[in-house]
N, C-alpha and C positions, 0 to 999 in steps of 0.2 A: 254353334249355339243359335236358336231362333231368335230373329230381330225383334226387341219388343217394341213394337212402332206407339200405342199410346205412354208409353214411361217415356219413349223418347224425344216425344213430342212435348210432356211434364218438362221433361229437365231443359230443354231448350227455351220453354217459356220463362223457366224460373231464375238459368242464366240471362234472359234478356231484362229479367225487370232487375236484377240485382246490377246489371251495367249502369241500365238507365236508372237508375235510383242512387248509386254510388257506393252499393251495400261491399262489404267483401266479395270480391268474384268467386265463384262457383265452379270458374274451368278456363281456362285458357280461350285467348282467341282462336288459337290453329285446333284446339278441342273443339270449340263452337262452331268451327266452319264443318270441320268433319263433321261431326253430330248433325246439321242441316242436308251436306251431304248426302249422310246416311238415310236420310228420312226422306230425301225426293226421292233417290233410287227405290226406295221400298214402295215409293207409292205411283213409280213406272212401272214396277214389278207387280205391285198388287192395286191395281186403280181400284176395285171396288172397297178397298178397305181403307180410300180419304176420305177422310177429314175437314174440315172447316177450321182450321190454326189460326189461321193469319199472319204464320212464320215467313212465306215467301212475299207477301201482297201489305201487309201492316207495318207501319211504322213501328219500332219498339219489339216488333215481331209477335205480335198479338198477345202481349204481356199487358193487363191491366193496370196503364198507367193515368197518374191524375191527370185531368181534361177539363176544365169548368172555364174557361178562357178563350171564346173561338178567333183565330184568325184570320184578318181581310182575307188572306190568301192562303192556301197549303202550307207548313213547312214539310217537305216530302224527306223520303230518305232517299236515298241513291243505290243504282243498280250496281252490280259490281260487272269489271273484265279481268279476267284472269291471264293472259297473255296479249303478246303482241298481234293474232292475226285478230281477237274483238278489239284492240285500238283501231286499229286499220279498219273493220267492218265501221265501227262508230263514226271515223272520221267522216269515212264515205256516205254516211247516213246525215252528217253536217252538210257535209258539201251540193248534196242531194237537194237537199230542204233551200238550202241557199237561191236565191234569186237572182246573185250577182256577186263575183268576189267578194267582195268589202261584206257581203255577209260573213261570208265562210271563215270566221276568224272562231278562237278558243284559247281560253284560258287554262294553263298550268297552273294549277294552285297545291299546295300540299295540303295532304288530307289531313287534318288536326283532330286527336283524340280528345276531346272534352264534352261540353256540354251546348249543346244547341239551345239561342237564346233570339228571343225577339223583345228587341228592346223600341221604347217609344217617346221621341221629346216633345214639347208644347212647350213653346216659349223660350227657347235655350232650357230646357230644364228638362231632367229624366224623371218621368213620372209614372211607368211601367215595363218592367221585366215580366216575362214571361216566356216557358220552357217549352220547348217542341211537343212534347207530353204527344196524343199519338199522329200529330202531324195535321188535325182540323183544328185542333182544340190544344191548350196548354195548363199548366199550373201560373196564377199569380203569386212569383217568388220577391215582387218590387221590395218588402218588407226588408226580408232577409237579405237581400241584396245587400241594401244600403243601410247597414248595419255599421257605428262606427268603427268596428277592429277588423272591419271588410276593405282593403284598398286596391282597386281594378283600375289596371294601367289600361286606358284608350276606350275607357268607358265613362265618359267623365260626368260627374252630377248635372253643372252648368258648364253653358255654353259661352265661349267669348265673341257674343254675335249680339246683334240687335233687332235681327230681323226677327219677327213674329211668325215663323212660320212652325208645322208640325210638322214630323216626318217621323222615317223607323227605319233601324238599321237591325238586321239580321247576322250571325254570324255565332263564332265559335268563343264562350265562356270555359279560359282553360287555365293550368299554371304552367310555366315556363318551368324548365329546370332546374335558373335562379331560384323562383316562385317555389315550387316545392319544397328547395331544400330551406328556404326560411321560414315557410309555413309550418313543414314539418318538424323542424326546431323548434321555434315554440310551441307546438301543439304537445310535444316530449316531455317539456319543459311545464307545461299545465298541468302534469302526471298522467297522457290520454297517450295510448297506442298508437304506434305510426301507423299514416295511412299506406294500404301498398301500392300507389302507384299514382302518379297526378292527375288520371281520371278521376279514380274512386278518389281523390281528394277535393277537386272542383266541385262533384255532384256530392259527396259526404259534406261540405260547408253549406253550400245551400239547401240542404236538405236538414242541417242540427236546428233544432227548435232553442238549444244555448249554443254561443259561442265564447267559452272563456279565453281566447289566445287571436293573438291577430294574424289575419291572413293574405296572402299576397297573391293577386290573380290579374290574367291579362286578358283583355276581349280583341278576339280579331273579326273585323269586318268582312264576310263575304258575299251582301245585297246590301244592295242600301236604295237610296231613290228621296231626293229634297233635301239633300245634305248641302245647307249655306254655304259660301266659297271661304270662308272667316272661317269657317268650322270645319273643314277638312284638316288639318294638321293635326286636329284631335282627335284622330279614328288611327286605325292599323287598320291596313288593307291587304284582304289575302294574297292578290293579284302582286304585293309589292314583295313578299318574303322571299321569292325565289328570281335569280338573274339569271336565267337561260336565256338570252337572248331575248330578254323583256319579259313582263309576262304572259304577253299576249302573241300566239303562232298563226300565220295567217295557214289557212289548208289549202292551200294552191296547190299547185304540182309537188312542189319540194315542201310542203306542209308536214307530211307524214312524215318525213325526216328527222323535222326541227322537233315534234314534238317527243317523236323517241328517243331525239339526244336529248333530249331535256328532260325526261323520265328517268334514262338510265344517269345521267348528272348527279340527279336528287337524289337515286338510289345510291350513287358512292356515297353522297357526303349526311346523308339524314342522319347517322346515328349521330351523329355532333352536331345537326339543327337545334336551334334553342327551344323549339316549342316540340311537345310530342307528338308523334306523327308516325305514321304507318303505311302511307301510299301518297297519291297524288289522286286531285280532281280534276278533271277535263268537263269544260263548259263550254258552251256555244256562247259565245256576246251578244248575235244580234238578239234585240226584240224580235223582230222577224219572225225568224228560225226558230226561236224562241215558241213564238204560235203557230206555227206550222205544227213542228213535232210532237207539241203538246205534254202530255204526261199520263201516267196509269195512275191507280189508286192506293199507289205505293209510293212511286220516282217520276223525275220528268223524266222527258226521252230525251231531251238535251245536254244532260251530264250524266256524266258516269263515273265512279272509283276505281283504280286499279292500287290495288293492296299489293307490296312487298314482302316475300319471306319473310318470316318474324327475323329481322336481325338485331334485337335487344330482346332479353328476359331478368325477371326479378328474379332474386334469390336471397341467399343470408351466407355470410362472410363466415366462415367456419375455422380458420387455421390460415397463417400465414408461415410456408417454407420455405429454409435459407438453406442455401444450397452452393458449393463452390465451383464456378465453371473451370473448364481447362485449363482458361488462362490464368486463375485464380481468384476471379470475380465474384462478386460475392450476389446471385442471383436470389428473387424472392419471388416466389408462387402463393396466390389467393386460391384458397380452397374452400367450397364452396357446394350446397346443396345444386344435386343434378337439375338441368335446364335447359330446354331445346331451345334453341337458339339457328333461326338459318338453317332448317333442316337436320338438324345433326345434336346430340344431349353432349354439355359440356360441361365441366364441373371444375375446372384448374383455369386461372388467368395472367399470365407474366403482370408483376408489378414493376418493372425494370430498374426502379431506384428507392432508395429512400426516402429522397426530397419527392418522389409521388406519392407513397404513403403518407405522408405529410401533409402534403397538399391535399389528397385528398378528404384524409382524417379517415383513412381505410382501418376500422378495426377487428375485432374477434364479436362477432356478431350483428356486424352491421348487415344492413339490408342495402343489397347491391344492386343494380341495372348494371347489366352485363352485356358486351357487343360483342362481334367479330370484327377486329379492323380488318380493311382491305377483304373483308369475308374470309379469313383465314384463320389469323389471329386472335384469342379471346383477349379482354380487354375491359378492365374494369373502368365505366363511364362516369357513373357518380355511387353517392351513398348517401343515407340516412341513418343517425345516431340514436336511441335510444338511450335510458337510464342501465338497459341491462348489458350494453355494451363495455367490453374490456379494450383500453387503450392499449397498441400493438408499443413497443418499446425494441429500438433495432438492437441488436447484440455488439457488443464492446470487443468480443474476442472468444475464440473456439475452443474448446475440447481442454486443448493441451494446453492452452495459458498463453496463446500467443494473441497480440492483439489485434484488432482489425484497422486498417488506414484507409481512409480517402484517396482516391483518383479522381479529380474534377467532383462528378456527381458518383461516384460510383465507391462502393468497400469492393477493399481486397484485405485478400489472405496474406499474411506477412508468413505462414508457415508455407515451408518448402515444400516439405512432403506433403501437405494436403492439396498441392496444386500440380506437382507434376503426378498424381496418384489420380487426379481426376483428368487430366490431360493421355494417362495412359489407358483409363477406361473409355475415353473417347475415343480415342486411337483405336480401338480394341473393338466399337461398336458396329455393327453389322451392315452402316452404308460407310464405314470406309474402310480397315483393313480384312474385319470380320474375323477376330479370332475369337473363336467358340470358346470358353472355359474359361476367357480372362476379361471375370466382372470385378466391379469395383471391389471385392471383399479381397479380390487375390490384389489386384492392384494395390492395395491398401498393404497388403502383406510383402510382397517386393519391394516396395518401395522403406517399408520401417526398418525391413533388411538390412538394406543400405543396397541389394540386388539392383534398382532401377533409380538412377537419377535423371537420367534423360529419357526421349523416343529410343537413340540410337543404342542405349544399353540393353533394351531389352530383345536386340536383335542376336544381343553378345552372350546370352543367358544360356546355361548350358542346361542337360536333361540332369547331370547330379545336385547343379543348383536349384532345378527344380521341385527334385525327388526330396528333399530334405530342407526343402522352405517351411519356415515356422507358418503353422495355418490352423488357426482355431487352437482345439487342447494337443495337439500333434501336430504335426507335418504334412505338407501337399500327398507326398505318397508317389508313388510309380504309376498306378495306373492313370491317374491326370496329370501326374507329371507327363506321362507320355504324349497322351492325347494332345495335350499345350504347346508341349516343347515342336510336335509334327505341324500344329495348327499356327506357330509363330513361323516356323518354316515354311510355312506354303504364303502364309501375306508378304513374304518378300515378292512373291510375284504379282502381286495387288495391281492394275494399273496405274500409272505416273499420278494422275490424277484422286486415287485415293490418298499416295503417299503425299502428294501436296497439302490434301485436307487434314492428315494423322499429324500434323506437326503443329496442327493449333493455335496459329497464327489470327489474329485477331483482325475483323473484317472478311475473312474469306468463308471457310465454310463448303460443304460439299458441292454448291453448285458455281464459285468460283475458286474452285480446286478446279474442276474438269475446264473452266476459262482461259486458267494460267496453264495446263498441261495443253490447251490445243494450240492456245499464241504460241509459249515457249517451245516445247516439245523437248525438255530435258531439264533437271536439275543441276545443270552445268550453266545455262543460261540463263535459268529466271536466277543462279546467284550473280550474273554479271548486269542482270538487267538494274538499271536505276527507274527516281521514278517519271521521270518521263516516257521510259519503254515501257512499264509497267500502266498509264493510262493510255497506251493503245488496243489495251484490251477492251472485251464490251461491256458495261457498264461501272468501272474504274476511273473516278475523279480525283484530284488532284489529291483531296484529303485521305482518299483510301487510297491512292497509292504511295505516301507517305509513309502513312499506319503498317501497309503491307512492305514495304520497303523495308524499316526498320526492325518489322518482327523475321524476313528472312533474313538480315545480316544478322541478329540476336541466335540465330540457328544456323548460321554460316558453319558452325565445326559440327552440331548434329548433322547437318545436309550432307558434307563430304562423308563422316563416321560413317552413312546410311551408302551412298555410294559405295567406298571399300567394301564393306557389306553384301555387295551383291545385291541390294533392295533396287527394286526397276526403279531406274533414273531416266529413260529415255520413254515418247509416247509411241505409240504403232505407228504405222506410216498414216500418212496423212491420207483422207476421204476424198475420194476421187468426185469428179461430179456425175458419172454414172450411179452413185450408189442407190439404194432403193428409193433414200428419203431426200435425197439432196433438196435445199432448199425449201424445204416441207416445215411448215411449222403444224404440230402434234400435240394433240391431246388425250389421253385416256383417261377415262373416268367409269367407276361402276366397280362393282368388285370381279375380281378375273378368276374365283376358287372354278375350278373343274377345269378351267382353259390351258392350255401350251405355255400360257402366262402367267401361270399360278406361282411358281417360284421368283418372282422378280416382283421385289419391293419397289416404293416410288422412285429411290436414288439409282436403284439396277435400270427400272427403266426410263429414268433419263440419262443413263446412260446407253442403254441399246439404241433408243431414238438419235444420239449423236453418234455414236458408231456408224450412223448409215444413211449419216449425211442430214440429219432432221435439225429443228430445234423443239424442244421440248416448252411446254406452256403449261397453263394452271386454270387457266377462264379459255372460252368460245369469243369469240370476235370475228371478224369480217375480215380479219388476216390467217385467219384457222385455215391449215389446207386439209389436215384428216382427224377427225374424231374414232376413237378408239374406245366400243362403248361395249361394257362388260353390264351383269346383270344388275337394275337398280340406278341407271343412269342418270335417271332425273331430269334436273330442267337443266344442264348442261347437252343434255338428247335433245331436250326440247327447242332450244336455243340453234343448235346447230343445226335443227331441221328448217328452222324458219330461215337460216340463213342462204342455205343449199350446202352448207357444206358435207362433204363426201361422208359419211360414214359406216365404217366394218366394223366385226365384231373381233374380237379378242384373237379367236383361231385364224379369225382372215388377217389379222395382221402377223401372228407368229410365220402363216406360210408365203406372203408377202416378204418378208425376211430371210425366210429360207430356214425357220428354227426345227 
């Protein structure tokens, strides 16, 4: 399809005033970046067919916004860096400009989504607001501002000073988390549509010509200049939101360091920051440096942005599912309009308990902000209530009339069958014993039997018991009776380490199944081990080995039944330190279809990576010794380039192996 380069240029303009205006957004951020994207490359490709936009060079991105207000000085916007070697190019462009250390310093600041404000005091008193509007010029909003149902934390009317002087503090008009979600309660509560998102809720308040419901916003200081020493305790300071190691990095030698650990810092914990935010600012402090570098008719050269993967998106709370784990737990799933999140569209989020439904006041149509914790996990952050929302109501008891009980914070299942029936479909699922044909429906049917009350029963199951299992309007039958009965026979040879994880023991889990199978190395041990032996394992504390202690003597006469049985009790010999990987910590990431790799799920290959002496990992770091990068690798390729670490593709690792 031919690029439409003037539409695409339209629609960029018209997502930038709808930002800057506070309007409903039009497209995503990671839409709006591509969309810019799309349109420089077209116009490397085709130079005689630009344009005059203002998309890359304007403020606002040359969206006609209001301007009747000029500024002593620029409010500029900011360049952006997209990785770590333009931090490093920047630093060195500080360090450059610098005169003498004590210039070369920079500020971490996080980047706040809100509204750019130039505010103005005379006399202890706030007597003008005014908006970035497109960076020479702004809108006088002072009116609306100080509106009485308007209350801005760290922006205060009067000052508790005496001094006579004037000054102006610049900075970020936003709402806090708090902020939003009490804003957006009342605003509900007015009978008025929620806003979606505490952008579009800072810039939709000052821009309603009525305000019937009160609102709650917080202004953070990022310039200032004449700010009385009295009167400092009444600002919020960008410089002060984030502790890495102050907020100020000197760029000396070991400069470059501090501020990547202080980036990648921000990046773990920002989805639970209080204010919203989507990267970090890097600034130069001196004045100096400051006029050295100057600035274009867009940014200074002295600061820059570096934006983080989107890892929060909105969405609407659609269903919540209850679901009975292995051990009879009673688990709940947010379901949820699709939403890229972090690279990847997610649409399911563990609610882990009740008392967090609760707490959160998670319901059947709420409007969600959704994260990945740890990047992995989705995770509902907060929510917003409407009138058209249905309050979610936990279930009292299942199916059959049995009721639900409390464990600490936690429902369980008081029915038996619906817990060993789910425990035998895990057992049964394809990263631990992998028996093909035994999904929960058949599980479900064994077990009503009276066929399966434990693991170890269903090793005991014969092909006639199979053949003539009650299953739907008839019976299993022969020909999946067969199939079943051969594929429960062949997981008795599962390794040690599967059969650790198939007994569903609470706390472990596939990848401390393969932990306990390499300390122990039999099922005759880990049932002798106490838990003291049990926390010599690698990352086993005092509380999980308890937990796990208890749930292997609760399976003390399954564990032997499975032993008699013939089900592997013991692990292969132990990993030599010749082996390929010894001591290698490993990464694969990307998809592996067409490779030597293609049949090996993430649980297969962490365990091939331990077979041969590795440790298997999930993120890149500077302890990574090989990345194992299939097609689509992304910024875990990217990461591990910058770092030097080693990496082969898919086929160089299967023949590295010997597969």
């Amino acid at each position: 399809m031919t690029f439409d380069y003037p539409a695409a240029i339209a629609r960029a303009q018209e997502a930038a005033l709808a930002y800057y205006n506070g309007d409903e957004p039009t497209m995503t951020d990671a839409e709006y970046d591509q969309l810019l994207a799309e349109i420089m490359q077209h116009e490397v490709d085709y130079p005689n067919e630009k344009v005059d936009h203002g998309l890359f060079t304007a403020v606002a991105a040359g969206s006609a916004v209001a301007a009747d207000v000029p500024h002593p000085s620029p409010m500029l916007s900011l360049d952006k860096v997209t990785d770590e070697s333009d931090i490093l190019k920047f630093l060195a462009r500080i360090a450059e400009a610098a005169p003498d250390a004590a210039d070369s310093r920079v500020s971490v600041q996080p980047k706040l989504d809100g509204m750019a404000i130039r505010a103005r005091y005379e006399d202890a008193k706030l007597v003008q607001v005014v908006t970035r509007g497109d960076g020479r010029s702004g809108e006088d909003v002072t009116a609306r501002v100080l509106r009485d149902n308007i209350e801005i934390a760290h922006l205060p009317r009067y000052l508790p000073t005496s001094a006579p002087v004037s000054f102006e503090v610049r900075g970020e008009l936003l709402m806090s988390h708090d902020d939003f979600l009490a804003s957006n309660a009342n605003r509900v509560a007015a009978g008025k549509a929620s806003f979606a998102n505490p952008r579009n809720a800072t810039a939709g308040t000052v821009r309603a010509d009525k305000l019937e419901y009160d609102v709650q916003l917080t202004f953070v200081t990022y310039e200032h200049d004449g700010i009385p020493a009295d009167a400092e305790s009444q600002f919020l300071f960008a410089d002060d939101l984030l502790n890495y190691g102050g907020g100020a990095h000197a760029t000396g030698t070991a400069a470059p360091a501090l501020v990547l650990e202080a980036i990648d810092l921000f990046g773990s914990d920002r989805a639970t920051f209080d204010y919203p935010t989507d990267g970090v600012v890097l600034k130069a402090t001196s004045p100096r440096v400051r006029n050295v570098l100057g600035e274009t008719s867009r940014a200074p050269r002295w600061a820059v942005a570096y934006k983080y993967e989107a890892q929060t998106g909105e969405t609407t709370i659609r269903d919540i599912l209850v679901e009975v784990g292995r051990t009879g737990n009673l688990s709940f799933t947010a379901v949820f309009d699709p939403v890229l999140v972090d690279g990847s569209t997610i649409s399911r989020a563990s609610l882990h308990n009740v008392d967090l439904i609760a707490d959160k006041d998670i319901r059947i149509g709420s409007k969600a902000i959704v994260y990945k914790a740890n990047d992995i996990i989705p995770q509902v952050l907060s929510v917003t209530n409407g009138p058209d929302t249905t309050p979610w109501v936990p279930p009292t008891e299942d199916a059959d009339g049995f009721p639900y009980e409390y464990a600490g914070k936690f429902l369980r299942s008081t029915n038996p069958a619906d817990s060993v029936a789910a425990l035998i479909t895990y057992a049964a699922s394809r990263d631990v014993l992998d028996i093909d044909t035994l999904g929960r429906s058949v599980a479900d049917a064994m077990v009503e039997s009276g066929l399966v009350s434990d693991l170890a029963d269903l090793f005991e199951v014969s092909f006639n018991q199979l053949e003539s299992l009650p299953f739907g309007d008839g019976v299993f039958g022969e020909t999946r009776a067969s199939k079943l009965y051969w594929n429960i026979a062949a997981a008795k040879e599962q390794p040690l380490n599967r059969v650790i994880t198939a007994l569903g023991i609470r706390k472990t889990g596939r990848t401390f199944g393969r932990r306990l199978a390499a300390h122990f190395r039999s099922l005759d041990a880990l049932l002798e081990a106490m838990p003291e032996d049990l926390q010599q394992v690698e990352g086993i504390a005092a509380g999980r080995a308890e937990v796990i202690y208890s749930g292997v003597q609760h399976n003390r006469q399954v564990i032997r039944r499975l032993i008699e049985l013939g089900v592997t009790s013991t692990a292969d010999e132990a990993v030599s330190a010749g082996a390929p990987l010894a001591g290698m910590t490993v990464v694969v990431t990307g998809s592996t279809k067409g490779t030597k790799l293609e049949a090996y799920g993430r649980n297969e290959m962490n365990e091939l990576i331990e077979k041969n002496g590795g440790k298997s990992s999930g993120s890149v770091s500077k302890n990574t010794s090989l990345l194992v990068a299939g097609e689509g690798a992304g910024s875990k390729l990217t990461k591990a380039e910058q770092l030097g670490v080693e990496t082969i593709s898919p086929d160089e690792f299967a023949e590295r192996l010997g597969l």
